[in-house]
N, C-alpha and C positions, 0 to 999 in steps of 0.2 A: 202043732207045726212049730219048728225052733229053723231058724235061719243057719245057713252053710257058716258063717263067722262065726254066730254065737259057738255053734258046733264044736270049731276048730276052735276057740277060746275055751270050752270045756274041755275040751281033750289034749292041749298043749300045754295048759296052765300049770306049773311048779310050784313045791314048798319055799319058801324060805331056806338060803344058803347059811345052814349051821357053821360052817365055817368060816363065812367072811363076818359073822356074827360074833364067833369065837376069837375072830383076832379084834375084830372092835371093838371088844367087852375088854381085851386084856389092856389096848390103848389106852383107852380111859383108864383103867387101873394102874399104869403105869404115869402119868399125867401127875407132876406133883400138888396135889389137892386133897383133902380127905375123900374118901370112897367113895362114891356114889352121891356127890354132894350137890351135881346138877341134875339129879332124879329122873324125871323122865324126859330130860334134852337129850340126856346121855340116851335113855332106854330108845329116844325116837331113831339117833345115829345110828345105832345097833340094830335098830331094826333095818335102816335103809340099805344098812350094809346087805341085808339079808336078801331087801326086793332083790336091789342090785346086783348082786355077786360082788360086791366091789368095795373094802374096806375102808377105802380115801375118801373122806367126807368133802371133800373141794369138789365132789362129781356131783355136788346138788348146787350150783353155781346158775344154771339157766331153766328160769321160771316163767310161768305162764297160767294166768286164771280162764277156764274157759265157762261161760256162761251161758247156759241155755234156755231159750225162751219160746214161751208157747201160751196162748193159751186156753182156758177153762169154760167149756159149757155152762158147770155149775154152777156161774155165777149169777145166772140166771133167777138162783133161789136165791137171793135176797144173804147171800154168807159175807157180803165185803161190804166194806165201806166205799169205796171206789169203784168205778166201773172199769170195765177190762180196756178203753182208750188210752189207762194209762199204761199197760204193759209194753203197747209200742214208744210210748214217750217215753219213757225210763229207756229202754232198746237201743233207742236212736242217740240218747246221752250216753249210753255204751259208746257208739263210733265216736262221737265228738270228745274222748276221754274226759265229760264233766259227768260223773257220778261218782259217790263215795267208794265204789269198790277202783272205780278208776284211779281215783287221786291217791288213793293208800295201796295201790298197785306200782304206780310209781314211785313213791317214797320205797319200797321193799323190791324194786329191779324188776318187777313181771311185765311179761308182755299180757294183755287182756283179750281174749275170743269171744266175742260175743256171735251166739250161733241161734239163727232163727229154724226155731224147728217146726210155729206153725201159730203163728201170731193172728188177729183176723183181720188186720191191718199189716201191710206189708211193709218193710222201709223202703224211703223212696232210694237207695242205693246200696249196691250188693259188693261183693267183692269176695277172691278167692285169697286163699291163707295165704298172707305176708308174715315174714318168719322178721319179727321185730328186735332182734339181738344186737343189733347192728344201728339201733334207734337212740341217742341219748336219752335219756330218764332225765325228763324237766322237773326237780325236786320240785322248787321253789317258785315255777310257774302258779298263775292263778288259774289261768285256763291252757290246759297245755295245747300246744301246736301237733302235736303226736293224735291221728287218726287211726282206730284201729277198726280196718275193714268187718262186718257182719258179714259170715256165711249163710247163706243160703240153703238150708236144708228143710223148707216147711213141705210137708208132709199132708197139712189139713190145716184149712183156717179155721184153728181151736180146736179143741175135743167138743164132744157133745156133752148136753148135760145127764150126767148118770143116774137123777131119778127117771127119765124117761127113756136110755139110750145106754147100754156099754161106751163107756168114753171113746175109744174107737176100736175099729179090729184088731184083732191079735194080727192079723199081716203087718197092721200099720204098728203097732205096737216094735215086733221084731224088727220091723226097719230102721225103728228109731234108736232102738238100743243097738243094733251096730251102726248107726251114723257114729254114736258117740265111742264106739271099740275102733272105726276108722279113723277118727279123727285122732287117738293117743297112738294109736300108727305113723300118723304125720307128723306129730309131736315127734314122736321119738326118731325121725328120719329126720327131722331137723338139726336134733341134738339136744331139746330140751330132756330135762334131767329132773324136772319133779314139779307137778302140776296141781294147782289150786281147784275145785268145784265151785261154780254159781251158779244161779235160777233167777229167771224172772219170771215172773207170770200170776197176774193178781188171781187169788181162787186158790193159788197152789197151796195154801198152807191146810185149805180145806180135801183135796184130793192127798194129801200126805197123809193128815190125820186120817184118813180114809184107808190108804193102804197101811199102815201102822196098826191099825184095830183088826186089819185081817192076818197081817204075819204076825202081830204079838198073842194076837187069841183076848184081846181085852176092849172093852166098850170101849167106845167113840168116844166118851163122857169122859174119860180116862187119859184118853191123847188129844183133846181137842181143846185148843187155847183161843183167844180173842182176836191172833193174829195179828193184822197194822192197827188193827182198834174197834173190836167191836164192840156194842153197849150189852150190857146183860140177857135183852133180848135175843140179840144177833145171834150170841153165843148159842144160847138156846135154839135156835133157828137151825143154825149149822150145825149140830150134834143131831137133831132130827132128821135134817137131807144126809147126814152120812149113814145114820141108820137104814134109812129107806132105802138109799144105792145098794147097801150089801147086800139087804134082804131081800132083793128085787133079784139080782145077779149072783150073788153067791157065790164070791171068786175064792176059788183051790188057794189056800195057802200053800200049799207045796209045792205052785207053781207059781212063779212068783212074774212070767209076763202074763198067764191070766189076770193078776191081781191088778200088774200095772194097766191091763186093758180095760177092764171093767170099770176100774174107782181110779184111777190113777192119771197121768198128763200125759205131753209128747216131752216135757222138762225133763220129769222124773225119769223117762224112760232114757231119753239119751245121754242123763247119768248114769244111769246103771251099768249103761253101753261102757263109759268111760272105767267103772270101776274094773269090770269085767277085761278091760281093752289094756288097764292098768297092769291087773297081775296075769294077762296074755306078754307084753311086751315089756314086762322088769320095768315098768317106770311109777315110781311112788304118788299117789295120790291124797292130797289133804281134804278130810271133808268136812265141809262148810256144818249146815247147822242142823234144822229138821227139816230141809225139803231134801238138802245134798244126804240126810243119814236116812230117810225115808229109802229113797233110790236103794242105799248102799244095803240095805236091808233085801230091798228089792234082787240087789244084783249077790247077795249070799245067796239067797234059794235057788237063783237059777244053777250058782255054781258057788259049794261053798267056801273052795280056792281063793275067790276074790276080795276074801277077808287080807290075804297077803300081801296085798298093796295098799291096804289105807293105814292113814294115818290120822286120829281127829286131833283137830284143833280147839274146838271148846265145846264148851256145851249150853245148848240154845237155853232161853227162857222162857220155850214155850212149852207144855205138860209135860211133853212126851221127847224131851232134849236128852235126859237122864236115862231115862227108861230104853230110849233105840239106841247108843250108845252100849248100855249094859249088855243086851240082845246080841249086840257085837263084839262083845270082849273088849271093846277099845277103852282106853282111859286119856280123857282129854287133857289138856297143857294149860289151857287157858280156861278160866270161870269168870267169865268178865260182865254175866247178864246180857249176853248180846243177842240180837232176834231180829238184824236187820235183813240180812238176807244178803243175795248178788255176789256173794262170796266173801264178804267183808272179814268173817270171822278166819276163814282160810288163810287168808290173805295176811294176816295179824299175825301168822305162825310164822312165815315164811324170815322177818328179822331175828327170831327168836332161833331159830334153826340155824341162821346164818353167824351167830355170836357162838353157839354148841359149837358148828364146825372149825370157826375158827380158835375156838382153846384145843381143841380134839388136834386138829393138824398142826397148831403152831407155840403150844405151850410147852415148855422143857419138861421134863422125866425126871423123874426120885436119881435115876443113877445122873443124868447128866448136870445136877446141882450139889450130889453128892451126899444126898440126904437119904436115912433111910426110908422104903416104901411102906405106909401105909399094908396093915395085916386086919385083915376079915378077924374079930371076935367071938367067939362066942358066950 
């Protein structure tokens, strides 16, 4: 069973516009600077042109990190160091804009989403999408005054745990993944123009690895890290529970909400929605680390289209950063060791994009300095 959206997302979904691609390639070539000499800032412009249809790199001006939170049965088995009361605490410092993905949200212009997809703790306060454009950006605040409402989209309080239980139904599974294909719907009727992935949900980095050993076709031992800090036992602990979920359930790698149903969250799944949701409606997605490249993994199988809207930002330090990355073709901007999560490493790109576009749209040309252009060697 695949949902009416996801549906309509498979079957609307486009390539990359070769030729807004072809005129953003020549921009930069004509830009007086050696060749190719911002690597892949250049190659990400070029690409966006391509989501977009739309050559003018000034159309990636309004940003938004959405963050999804849920979560995990499995923590049950002894995988975290923390207990899952802290998934709502961290949640609710989402609305209060004190968390690190918040505070370096504002220094880079994005508005922040934080989206409860099925916490077992609820917040005590909900609210529907406030389109934040219109909000100043307190750099230099310590705690900012800027609230950004939590949507209300929980589904189940947490998954179950998947040695005992498929995490949840494939019903609830496909709902979650078009929450998040609706929600870059709303985005983009706002007029946001290029959007950040985060996760919260303690356990998640163990349901990643989880789904990751079943779309790469590689032990759990291979993609499973320590996470926020496990001791060597832990680790140990948590490559056992992921073995035993698969073995138990046996999720279709070729279907890739099987996969998110069985071993996988209600996070991961209303990423995938987004990536999915991304290259349905031309708006470019940056994706965060190994829970956001998990999903993106996730949301190739079901449609391998949806590779056409991402964009990675770095590459996690957790085993399997490199490896889901690779699986996607993608090549990341940023190697910075980073493995916080919440969208922080996304969110990192977003200045760096913004200094590309402004040499791209506002530095002078070979002819207009009068110099000649730089010529391809061989």
């Amino acid at each position: 069973m695949t949902g009416a959206l996801i549906e309509r997302a498979k079957r609307e979904m486009s390539g990359l516009d070769g030729s807004a691609m072809e005129l953003a390639e020549k921009r930069w070539d004509s830009v007086a600077k050696p060749l190719k000499s911002l690597g892949l800032l250049e190659e990400a412009i070029i690409k966006i042109a391509g989501m977009t249809g739309n050559a003018e790199a000034s159309h990636i001006g309004k940003k938004a990190v959405a963050i999804f939170c849920g979560d995990n049965g499995i923590v049950e088995e002894g995988v975290t160091q923390t207990g899952q009361e802290v998934t709502a605490i961290v949640a609710e410092n989402f609305t209060r804009g004190d968390s690190c993905v918040c505070i370096m949200a504002r220094q880079a212009g994005a508005w922040v989403i934080p989206v409860d997809m099925g916490m077992r703790r609820p917040l005590p306060q909900y609210g529907e999408f406030v389109d934040g454009s219109d909000k100043p950006m307190l750099f230099k605040a310590e705690r900012s005054a800027i609230r950004y409402p939590a949507l209300d989209r929980r589904l189940m309080a947490g998954t179950r745990n998947f040695t005992k239980a498929p995490a949840m139904d494939r019903e609830t599974a496909v709902e979650a993944v078009e929450t998040g294909i609706r929600l870059v719907g709303t985005l983009k009727e706002k007029g946001y123009q290029i959007l950040a992935t985060g996760e919260m949900g303690i356990g998640n980095t163990t349901t990643s690895s989880a789904v990751l050993s079943v779309l790469l076709q590689t032990e759990p031992r291979l993609v499973t890290g320590r996470g926020a800090g496990l001791s060597r036992e832990g680790l140990k602990r948590k490559v056992e529970t992921i073995e035993k979920g698969i073995g138990l359930w046996q999720p279709d790698r070729e279907d890739g909400i099987d996969v998110l149903a069985k071993v996988g969250g209600l996070d991961l799944a209303g990423l995938a929605g987004v990536f999915l949701g991304g290259a349905l409606y031309r708006l470019p997605v940056v994706v965060d680390g190994l829970i956001a490249s998990a999903a993106a993994l996730a949301a190739v199988k079901i449609c391998p289209a949806a590779k056409n809207c991402m964009l990675a930002s770095h590459v996690s330090a957790e085993p399997a950063g490199g490896q889901v990355l690779d699986a996607l073709g993608l090549r990341p901007i940023i190697y910075g060791n980073m493995c916080l999560g919440e969208g922080t490493g996304a969110v990192s790109l977003f200045p760096l994009l913004d200094m590309a576009a402004a040499v791209y749209d506002r530095m002078s040309t070979f002819s207009q300095i009068q110099i000649e252009e730089y010529r391809p060697l061989t």
